[in-house]
Every structure is written in C-alpha cells, then in structure tokens.
N, CA, C and O atoms as a Maestro MAE file, in Angstrom:
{
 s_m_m2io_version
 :::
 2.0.0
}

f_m_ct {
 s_m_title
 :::
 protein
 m_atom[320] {
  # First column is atom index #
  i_m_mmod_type
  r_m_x_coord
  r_m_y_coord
  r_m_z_coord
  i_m_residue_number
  s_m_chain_name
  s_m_pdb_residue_name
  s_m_pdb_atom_name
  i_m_atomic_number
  :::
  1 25 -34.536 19.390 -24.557 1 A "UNK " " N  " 7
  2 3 -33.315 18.854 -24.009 1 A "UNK " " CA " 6
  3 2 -33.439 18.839 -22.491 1 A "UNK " " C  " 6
  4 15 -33.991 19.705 -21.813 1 A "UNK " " O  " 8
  5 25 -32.863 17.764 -22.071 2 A "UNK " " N  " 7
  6 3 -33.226 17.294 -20.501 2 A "UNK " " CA " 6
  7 2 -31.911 17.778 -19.693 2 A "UNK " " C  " 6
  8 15 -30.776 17.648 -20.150 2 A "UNK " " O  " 8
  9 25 -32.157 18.259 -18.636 3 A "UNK " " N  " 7
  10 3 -31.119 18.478 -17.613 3 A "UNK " " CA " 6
  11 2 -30.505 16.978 -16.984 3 A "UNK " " C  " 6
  12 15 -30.903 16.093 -16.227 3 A "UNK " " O  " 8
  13 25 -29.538 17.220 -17.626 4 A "UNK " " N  " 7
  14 3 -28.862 16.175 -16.968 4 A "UNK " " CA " 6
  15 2 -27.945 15.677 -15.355 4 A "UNK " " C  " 6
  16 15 -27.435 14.633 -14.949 4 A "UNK " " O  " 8
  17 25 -28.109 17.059 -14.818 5 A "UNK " " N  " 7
  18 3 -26.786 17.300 -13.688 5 A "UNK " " CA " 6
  19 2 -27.708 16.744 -12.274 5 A "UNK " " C  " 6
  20 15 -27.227 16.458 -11.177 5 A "UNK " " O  " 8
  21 25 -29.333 16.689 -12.724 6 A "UNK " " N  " 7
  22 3 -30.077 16.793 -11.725 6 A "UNK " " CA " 6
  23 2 -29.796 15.502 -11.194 6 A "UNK " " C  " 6
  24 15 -29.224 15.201 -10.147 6 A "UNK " " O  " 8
  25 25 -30.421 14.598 -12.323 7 A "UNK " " N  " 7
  26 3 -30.017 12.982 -12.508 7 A "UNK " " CA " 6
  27 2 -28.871 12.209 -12.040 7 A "UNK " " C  " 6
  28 15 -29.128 11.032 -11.788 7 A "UNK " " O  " 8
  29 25 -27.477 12.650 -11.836 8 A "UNK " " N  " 7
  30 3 -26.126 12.592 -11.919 8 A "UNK " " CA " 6
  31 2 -26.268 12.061 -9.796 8 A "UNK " " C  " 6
  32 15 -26.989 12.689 -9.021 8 A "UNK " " O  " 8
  33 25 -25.746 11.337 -9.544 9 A "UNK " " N  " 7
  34 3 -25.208 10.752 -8.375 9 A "UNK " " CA " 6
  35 2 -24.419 12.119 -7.633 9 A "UNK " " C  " 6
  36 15 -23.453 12.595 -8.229 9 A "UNK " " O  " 8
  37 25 -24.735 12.557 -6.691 10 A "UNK " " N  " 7
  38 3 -24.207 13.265 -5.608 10 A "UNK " " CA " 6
  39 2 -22.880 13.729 -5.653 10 A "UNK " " C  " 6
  40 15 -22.463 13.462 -4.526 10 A "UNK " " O  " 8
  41 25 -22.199 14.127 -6.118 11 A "UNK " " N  " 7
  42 3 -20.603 14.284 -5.543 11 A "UNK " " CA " 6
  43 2 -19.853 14.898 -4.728 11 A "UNK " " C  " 6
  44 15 -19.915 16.124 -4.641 11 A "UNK " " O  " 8
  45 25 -18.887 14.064 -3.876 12 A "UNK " " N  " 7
  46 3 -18.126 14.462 -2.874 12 A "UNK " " CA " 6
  47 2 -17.027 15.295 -3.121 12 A "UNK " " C  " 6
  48 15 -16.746 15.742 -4.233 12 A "UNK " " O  " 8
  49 25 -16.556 15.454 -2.340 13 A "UNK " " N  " 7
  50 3 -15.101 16.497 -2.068 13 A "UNK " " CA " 6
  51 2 -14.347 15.277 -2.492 13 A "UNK " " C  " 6
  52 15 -13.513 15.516 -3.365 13 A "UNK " " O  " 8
  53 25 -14.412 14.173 -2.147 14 A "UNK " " N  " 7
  54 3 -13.684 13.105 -2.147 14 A "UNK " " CA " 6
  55 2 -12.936 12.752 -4.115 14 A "UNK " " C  " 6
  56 15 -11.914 12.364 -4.682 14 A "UNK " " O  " 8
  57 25 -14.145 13.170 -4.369 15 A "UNK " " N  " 7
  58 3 -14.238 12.657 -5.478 15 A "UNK " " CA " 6
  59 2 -13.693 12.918 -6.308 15 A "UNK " " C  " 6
  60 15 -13.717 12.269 -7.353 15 A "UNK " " O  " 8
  61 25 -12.734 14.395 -6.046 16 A "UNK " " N  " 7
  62 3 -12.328 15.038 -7.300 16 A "UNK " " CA " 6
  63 2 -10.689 14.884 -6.751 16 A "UNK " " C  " 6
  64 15 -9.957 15.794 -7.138 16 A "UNK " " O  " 8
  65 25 -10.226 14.120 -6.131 17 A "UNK " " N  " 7
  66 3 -9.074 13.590 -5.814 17 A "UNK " " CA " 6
  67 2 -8.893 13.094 -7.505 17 A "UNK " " C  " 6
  68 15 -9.915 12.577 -7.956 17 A "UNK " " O  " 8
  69 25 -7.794 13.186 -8.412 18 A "UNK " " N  " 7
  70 3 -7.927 12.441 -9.540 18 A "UNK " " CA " 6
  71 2 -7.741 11.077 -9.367 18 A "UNK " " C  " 6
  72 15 -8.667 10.440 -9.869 18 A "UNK " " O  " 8
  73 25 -6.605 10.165 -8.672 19 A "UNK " " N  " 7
  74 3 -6.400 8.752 -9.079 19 A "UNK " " CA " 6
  75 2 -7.546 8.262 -7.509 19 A "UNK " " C  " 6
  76 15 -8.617 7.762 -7.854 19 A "UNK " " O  " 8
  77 25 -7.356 8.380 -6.140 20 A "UNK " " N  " 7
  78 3 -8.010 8.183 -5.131 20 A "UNK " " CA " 6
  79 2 -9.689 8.391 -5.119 20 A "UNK " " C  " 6
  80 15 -10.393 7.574 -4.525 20 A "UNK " " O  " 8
  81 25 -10.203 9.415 -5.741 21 A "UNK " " N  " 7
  82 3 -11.432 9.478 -5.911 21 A "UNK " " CA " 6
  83 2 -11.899 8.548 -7.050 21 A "UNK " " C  " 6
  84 15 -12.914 7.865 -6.913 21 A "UNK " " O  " 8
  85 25 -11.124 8.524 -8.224 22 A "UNK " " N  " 7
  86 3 -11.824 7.413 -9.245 22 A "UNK " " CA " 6
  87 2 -12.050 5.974 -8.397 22 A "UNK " " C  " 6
  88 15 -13.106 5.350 -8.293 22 A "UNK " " O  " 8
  89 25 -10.613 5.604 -7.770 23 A "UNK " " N  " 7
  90 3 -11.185 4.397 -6.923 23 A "UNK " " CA " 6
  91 2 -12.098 4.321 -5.840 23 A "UNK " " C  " 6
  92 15 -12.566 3.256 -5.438 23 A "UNK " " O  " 8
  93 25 -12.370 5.487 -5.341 24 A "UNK " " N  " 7
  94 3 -13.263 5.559 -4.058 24 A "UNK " " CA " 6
  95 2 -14.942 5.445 -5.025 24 A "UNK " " C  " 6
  96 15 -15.910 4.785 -4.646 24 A "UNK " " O  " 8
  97 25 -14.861 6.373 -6.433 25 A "UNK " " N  " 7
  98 3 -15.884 6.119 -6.886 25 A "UNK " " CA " 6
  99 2 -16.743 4.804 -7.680 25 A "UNK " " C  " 6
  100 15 -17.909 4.590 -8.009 25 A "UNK " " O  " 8
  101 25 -15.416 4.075 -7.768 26 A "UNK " " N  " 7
  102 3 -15.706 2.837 -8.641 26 A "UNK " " CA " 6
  103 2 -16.075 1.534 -7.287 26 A "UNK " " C  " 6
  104 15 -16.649 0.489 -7.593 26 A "UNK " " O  " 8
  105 25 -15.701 1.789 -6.043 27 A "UNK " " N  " 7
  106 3 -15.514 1.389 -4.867 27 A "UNK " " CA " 6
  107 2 -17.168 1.271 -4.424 27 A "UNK " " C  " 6
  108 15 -17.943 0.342 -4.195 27 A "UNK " " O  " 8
  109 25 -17.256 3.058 -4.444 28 A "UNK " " N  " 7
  110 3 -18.517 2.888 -3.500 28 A "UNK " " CA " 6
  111 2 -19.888 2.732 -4.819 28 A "UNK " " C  " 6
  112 15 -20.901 2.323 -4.252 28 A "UNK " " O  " 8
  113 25 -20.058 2.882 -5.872 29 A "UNK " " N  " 7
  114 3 -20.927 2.492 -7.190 29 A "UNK " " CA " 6
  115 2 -20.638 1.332 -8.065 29 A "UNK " " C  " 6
  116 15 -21.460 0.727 -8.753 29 A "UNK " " O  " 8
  117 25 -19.483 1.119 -7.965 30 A "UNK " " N  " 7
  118 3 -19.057 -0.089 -9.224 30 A "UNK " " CA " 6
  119 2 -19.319 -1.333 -8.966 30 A "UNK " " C  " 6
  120 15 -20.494 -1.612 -8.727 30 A "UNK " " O  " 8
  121 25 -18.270 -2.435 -8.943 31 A "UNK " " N  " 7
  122 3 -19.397 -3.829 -9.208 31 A "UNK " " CA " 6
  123 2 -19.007 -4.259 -7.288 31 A "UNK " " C  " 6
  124 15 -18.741 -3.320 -6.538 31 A "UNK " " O  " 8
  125 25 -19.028 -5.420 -6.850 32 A "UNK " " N  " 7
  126 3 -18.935 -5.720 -5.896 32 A "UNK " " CA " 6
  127 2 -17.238 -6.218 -5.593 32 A "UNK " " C  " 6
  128 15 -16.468 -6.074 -4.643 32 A "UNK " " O  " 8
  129 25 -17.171 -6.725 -6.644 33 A "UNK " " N  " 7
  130 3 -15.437 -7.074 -6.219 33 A "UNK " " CA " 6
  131 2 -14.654 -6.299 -6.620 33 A "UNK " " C  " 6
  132 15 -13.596 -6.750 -7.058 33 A "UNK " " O  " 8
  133 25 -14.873 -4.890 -6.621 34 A "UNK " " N  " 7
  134 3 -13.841 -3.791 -6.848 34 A "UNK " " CA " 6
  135 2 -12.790 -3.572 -5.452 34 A "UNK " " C  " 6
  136 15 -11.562 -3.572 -5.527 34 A "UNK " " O  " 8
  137 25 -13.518 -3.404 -4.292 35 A "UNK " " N  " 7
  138 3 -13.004 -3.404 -2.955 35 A "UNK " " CA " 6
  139 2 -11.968 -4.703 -3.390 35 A "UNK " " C  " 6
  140 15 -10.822 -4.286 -3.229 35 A "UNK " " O  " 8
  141 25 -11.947 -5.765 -3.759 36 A "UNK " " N  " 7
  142 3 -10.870 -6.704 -3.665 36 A "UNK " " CA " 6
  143 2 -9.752 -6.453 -4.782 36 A "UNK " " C  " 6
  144 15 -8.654 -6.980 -4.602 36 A "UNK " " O  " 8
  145 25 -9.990 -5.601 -6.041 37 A "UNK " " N  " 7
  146 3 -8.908 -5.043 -6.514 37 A "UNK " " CA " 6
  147 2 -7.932 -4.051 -5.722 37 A "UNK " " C  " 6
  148 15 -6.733 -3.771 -5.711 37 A "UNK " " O  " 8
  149 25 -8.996 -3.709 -5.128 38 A "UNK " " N  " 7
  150 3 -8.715 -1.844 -4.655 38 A "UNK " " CA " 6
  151 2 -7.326 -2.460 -3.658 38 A "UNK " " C  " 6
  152 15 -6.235 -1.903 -3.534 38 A "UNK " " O  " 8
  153 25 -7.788 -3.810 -3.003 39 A "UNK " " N  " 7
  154 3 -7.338 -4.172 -1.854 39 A "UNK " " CA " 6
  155 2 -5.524 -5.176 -2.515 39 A "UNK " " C  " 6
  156 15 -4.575 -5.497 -1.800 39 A "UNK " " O  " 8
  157 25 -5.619 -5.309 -3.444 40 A "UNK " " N  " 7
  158 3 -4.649 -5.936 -4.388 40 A "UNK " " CA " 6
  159 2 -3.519 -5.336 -4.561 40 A "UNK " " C  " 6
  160 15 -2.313 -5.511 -4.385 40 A "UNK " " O  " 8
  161 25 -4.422 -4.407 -5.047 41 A "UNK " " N  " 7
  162 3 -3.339 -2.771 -5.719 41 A "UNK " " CA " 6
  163 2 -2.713 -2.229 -4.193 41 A "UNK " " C  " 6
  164 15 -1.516 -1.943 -4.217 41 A "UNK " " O  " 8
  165 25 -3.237 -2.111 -3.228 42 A "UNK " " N  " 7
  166 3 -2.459 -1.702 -2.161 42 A "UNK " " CA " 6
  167 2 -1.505 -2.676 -1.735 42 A "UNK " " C  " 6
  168 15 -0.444 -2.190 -1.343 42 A "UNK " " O  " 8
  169 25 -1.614 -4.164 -1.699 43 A "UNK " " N  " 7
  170 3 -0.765 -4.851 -1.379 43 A "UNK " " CA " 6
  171 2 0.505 -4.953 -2.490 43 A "UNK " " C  " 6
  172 15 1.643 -5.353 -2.244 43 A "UNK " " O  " 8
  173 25 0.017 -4.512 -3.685 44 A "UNK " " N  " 7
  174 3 1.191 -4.691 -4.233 44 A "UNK " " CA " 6
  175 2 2.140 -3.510 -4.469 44 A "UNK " " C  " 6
  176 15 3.201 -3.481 -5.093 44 A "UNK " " O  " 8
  177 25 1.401 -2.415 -3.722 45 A "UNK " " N  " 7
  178 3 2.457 -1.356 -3.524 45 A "UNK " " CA " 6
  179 2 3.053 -1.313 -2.470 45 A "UNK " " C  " 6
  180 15 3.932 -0.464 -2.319 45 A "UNK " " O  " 8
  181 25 2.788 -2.068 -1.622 46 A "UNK " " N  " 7
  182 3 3.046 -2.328 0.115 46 A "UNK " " CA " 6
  183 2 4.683 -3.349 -0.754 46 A "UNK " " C  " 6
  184 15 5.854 -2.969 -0.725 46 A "UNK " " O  " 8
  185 25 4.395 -4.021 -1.101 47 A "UNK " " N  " 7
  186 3 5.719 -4.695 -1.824 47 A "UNK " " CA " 6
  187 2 6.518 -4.174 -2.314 47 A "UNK " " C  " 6
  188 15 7.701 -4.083 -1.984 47 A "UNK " " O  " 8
  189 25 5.785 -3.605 -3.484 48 A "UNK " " N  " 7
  190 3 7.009 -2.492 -4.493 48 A "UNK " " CA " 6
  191 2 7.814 -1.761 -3.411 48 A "UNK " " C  " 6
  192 15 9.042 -1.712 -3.335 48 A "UNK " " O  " 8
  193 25 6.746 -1.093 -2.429 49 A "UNK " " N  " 7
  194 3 7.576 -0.007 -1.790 49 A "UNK " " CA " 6
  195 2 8.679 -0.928 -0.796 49 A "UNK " " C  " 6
  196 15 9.473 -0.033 -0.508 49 A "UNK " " O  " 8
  197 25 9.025 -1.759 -0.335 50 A "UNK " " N  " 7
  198 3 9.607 -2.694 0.088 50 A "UNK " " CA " 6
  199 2 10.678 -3.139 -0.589 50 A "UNK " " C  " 6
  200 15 11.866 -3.138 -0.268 50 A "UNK " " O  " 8
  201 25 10.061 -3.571 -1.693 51 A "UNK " " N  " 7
  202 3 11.357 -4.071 -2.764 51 A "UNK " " CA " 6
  203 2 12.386 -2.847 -3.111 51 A "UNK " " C  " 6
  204 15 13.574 -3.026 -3.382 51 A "UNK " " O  " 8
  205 25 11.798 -1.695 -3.063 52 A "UNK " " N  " 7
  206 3 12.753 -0.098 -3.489 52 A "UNK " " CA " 6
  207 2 13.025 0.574 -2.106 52 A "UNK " " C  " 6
  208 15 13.473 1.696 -2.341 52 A "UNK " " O  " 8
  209 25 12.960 0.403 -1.065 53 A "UNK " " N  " 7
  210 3 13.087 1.289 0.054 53 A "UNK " " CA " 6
  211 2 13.692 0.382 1.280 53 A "UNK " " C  " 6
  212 15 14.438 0.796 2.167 53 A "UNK " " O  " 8
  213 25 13.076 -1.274 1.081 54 A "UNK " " N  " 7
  214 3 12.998 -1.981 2.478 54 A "UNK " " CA " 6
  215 2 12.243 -1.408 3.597 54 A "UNK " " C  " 6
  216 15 11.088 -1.006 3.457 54 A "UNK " " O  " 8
  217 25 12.879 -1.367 4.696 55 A "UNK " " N  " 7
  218 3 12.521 -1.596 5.720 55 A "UNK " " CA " 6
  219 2 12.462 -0.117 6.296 55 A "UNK " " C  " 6
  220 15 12.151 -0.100 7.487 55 A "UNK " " O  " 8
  221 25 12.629 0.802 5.875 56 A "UNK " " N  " 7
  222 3 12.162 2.263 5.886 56 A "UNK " " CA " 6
  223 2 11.820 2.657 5.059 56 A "UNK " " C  " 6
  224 15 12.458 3.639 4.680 56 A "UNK " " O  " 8
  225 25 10.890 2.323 4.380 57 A "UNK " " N  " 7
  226 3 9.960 2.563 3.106 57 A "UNK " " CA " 6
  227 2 8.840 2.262 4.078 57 A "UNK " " C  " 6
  228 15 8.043 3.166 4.331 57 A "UNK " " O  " 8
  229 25 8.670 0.747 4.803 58 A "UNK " " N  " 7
  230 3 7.458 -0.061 5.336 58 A "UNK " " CA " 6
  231 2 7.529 1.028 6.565 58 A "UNK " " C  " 6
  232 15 6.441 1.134 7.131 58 A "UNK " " O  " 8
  233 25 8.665 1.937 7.151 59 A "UNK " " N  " 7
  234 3 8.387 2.449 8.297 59 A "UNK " " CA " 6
  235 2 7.428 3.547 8.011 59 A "UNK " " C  " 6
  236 15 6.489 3.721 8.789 59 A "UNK " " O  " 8
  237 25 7.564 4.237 7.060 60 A "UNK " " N  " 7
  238 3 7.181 5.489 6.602 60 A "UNK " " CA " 6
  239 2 5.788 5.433 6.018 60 A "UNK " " C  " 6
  240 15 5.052 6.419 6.058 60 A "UNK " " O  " 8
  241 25 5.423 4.291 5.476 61 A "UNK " " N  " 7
  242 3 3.672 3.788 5.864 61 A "UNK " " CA " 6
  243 2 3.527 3.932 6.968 61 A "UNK " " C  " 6
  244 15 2.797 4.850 7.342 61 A "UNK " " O  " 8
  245 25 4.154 3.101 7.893 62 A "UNK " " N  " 7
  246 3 3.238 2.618 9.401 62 A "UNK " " CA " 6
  247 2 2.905 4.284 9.834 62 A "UNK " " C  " 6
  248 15 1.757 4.700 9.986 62 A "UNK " " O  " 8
  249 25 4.053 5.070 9.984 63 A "UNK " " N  " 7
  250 3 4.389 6.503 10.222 63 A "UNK " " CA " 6
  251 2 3.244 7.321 9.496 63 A "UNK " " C  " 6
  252 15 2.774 8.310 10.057 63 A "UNK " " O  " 8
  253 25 3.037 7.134 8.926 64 A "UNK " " N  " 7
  254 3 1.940 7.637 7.846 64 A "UNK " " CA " 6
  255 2 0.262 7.539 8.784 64 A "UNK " " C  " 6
  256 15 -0.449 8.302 9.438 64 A "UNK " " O  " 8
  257 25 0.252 6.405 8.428 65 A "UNK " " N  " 7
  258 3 -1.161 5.513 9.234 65 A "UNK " " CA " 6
  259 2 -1.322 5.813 10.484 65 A "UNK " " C  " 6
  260 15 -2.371 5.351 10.931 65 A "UNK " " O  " 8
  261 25 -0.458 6.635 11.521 66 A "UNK " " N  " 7
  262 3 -1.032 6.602 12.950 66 A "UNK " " CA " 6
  263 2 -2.053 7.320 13.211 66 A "UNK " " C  " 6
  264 15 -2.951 7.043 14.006 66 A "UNK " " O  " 8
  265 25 -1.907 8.660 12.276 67 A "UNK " " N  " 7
  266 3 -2.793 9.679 12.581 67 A "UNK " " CA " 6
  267 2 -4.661 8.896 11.963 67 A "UNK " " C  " 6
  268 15 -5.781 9.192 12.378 67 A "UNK " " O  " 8
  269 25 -4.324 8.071 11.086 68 A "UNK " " N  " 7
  270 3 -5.699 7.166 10.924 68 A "UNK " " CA " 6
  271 2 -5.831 6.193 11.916 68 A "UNK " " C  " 6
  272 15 -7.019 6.001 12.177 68 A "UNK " " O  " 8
  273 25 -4.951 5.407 12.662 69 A "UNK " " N  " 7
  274 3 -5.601 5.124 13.685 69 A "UNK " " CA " 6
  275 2 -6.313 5.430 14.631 69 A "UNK " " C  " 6
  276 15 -7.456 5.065 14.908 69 A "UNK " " O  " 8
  277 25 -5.274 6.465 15.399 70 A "UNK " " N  " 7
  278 3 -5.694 7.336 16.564 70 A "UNK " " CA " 6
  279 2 -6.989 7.980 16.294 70 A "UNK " " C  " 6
  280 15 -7.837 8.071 17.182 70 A "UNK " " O  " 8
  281 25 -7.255 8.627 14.583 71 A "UNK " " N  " 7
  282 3 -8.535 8.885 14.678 71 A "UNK " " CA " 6
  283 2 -9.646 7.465 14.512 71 A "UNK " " C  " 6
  284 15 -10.873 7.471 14.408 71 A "UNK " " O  " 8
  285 25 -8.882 6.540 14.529 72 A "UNK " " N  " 7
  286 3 -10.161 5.419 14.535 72 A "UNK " " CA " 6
  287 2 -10.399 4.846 15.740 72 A "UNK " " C  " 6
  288 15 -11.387 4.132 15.906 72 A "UNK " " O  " 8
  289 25 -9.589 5.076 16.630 73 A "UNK " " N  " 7
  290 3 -9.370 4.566 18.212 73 A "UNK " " CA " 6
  291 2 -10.325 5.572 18.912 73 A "UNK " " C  " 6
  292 15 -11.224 5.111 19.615 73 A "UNK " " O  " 8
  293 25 -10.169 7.125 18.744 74 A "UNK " " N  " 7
  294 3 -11.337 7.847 19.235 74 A "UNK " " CA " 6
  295 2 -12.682 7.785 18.673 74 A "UNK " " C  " 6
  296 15 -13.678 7.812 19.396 74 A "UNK " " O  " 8
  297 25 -12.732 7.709 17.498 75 A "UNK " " N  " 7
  298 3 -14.177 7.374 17.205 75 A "UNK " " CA " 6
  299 2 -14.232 5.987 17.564 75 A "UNK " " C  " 6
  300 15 -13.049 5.882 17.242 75 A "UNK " " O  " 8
  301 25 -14.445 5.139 17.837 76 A "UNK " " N  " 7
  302 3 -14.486 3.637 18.273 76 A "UNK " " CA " 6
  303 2 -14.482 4.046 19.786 76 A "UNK " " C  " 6
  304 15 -15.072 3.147 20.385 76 A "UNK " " O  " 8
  305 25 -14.034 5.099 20.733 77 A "UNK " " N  " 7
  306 3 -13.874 5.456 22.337 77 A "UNK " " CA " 6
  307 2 -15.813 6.304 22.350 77 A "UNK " " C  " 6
  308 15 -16.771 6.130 23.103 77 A "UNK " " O  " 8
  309 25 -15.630 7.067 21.288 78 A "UNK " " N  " 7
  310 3 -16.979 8.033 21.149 78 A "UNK " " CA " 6
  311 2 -18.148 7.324 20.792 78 A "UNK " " C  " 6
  312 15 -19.272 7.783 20.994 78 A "UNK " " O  " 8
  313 25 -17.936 6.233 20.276 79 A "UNK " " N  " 7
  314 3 -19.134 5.313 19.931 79 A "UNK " " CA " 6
  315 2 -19.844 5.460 18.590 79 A "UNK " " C  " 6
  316 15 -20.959 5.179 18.151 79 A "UNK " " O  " 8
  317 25 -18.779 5.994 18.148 80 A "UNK " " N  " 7
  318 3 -19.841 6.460 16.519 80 A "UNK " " CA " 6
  319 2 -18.970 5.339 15.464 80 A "UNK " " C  " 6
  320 15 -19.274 5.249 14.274 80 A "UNK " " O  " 8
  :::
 }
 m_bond[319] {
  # First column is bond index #
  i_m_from
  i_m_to
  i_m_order
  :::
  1 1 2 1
  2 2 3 1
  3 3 4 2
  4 3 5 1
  5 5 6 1
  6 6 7 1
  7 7 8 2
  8 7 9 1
  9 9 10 1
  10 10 11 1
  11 11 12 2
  12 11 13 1
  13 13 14 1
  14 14 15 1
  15 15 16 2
  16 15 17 1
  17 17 18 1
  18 18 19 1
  19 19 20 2
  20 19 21 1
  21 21 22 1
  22 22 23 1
  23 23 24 2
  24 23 25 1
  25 25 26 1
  26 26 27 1
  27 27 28 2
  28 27 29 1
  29 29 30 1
  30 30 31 1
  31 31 32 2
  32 31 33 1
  33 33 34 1
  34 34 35 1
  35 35 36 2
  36 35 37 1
  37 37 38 1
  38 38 39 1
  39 39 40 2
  40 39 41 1
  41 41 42 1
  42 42 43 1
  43 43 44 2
  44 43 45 1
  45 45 46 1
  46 46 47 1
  47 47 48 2
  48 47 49 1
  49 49 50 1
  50 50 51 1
  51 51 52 2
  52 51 53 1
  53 53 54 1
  54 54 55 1
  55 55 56 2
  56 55 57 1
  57 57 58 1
  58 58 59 1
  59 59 60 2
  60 59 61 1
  61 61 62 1
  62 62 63 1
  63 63 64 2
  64 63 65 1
  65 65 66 1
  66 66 67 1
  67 67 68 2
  68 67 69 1
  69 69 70 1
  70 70 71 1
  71 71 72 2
  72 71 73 1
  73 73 74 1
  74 74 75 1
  75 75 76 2
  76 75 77 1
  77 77 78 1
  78 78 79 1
  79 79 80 2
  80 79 81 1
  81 81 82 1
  82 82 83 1
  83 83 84 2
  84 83 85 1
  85 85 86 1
  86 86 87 1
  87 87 88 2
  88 87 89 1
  89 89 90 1
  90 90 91 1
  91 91 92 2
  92 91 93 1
  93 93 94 1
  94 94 95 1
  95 95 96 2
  96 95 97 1
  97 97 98 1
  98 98 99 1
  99 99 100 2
  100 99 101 1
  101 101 102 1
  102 102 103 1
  103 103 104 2
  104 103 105 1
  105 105 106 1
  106 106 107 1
  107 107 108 2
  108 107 109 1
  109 109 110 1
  110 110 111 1
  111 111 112 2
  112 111 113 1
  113 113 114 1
  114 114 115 1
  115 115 116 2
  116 115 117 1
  117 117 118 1
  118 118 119 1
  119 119 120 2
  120 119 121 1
  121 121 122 1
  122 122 123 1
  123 123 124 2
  124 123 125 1
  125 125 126 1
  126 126 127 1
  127 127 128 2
  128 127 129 1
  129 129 130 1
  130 130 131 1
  131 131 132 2
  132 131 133 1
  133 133 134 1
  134 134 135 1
  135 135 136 2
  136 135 137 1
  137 137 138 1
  138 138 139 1
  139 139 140 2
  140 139 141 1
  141 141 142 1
  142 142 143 1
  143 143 144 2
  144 143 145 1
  145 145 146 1
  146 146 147 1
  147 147 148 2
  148 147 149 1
  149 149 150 1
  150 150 151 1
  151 151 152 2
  152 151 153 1
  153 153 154 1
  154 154 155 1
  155 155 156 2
  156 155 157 1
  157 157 158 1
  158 158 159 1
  159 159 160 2
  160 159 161 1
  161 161 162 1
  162 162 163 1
  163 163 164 2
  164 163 165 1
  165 165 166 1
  166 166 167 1
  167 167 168 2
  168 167 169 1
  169 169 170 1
  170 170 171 1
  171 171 172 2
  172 171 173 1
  173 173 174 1
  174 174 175 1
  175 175 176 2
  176 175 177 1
  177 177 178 1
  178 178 179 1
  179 179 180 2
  180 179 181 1
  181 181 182 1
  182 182 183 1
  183 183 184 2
  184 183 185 1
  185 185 186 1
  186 186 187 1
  187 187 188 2
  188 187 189 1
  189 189 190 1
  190 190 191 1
  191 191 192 2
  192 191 193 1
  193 193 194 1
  194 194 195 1
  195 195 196 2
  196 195 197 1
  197 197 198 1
  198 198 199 1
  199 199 200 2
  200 199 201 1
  201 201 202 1
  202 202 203 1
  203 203 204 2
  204 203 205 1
  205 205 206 1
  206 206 207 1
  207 207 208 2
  208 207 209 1
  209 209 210 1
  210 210 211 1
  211 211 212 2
  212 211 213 1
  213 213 214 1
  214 214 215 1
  215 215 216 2
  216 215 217 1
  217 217 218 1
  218 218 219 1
  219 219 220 2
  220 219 221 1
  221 221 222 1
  222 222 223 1
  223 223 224 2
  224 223 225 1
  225 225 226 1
  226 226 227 1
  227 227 228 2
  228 227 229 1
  229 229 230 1
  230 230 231 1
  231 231 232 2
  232 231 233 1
  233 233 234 1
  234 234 235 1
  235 235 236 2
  236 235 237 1
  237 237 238 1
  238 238 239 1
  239 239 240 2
  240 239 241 1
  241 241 242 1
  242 242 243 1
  243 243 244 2
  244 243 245 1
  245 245 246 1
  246 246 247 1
  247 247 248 2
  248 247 249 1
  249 249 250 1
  250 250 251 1
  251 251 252 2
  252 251 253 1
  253 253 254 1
  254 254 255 1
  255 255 256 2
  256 255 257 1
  257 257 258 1
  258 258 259 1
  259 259 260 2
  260 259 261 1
  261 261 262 1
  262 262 263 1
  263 263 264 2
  264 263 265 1
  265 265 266 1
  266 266 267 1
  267 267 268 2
  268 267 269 1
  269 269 270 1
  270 270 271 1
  271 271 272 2
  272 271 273 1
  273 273 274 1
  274 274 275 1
  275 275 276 2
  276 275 277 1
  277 277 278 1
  278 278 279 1
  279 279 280 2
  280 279 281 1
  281 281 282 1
  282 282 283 1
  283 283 284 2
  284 283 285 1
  285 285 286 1
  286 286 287 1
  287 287 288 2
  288 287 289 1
  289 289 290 1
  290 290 291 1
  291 291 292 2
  292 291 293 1
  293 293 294 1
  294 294 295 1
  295 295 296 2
  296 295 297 1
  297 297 298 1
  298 298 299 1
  299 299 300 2
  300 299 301 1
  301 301 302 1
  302 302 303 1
  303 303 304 2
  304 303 305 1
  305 305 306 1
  306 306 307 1
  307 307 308 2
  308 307 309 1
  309 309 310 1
  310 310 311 1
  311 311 312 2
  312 311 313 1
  313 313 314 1
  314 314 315 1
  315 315 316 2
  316 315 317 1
  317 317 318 1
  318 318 319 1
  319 319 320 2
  :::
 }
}
C-alpha cells in the first residue's frame, strides 16, 4: 500500500477556510474559467446585498475593502 499524503498538492492555511478555501482551491487547480464564476458569484452578492440592505449594505463592503487596499497601495509603494 502506497503513501498517499506524499503525492497530494501542498496545502495552505488558506485552504481550510471551508466555503473560501474550496473556491481559492478550485481557483488556483481547477479548470481555467473558474476565476470567471468565482467573479459572478461575487457580483451577484454585490446585488443581493444591495437589493436587502441598499446603500449601506454597498457601504459596509467598500468599509470592509480599505484595509485590502491600503495593503495593496503599500505593496505596489514597496515594489513587490
């Protein structure tokens, strides 16, 4: 009987997120137009959350997202 775990693709910290890691894993291994589902499914929660919250639902994303900018604005300043 063969070890199987050796064989097995790398896994991240990322990965064991349950719903976020399955897509990050099907994302970064699966077929090529997964990124354009992945990218679907966010727009259509960008809606939902809109259609149930309005216009402080959409604030509380943006509110959400700064701290990913700012860290994408310094790495993009640092050059990496």
């Amino acid at each position: 009987m063969t070890d199987m775990t050796s064989a097995a693709a790398p896994r991240h910290w990322f990965y064991a997120i349950p719903l976020l890691g399955w897509i990050a894993r099907d994302i970064a291994h699966g077929d090529e137009d997964t990124i354009y589902y992945a990218l679907v499914i966010v727009l259509t929660a960008l809606v939902l959350i809109f259609k149930t919250w309005g216009l402080a639902g959409i604030t509380m994303v943006c509110l959400a997202a700064v701290p990913l900018v700012f860290l994408t604005l310094i790495l993009i300043t640092l050059g990496k």
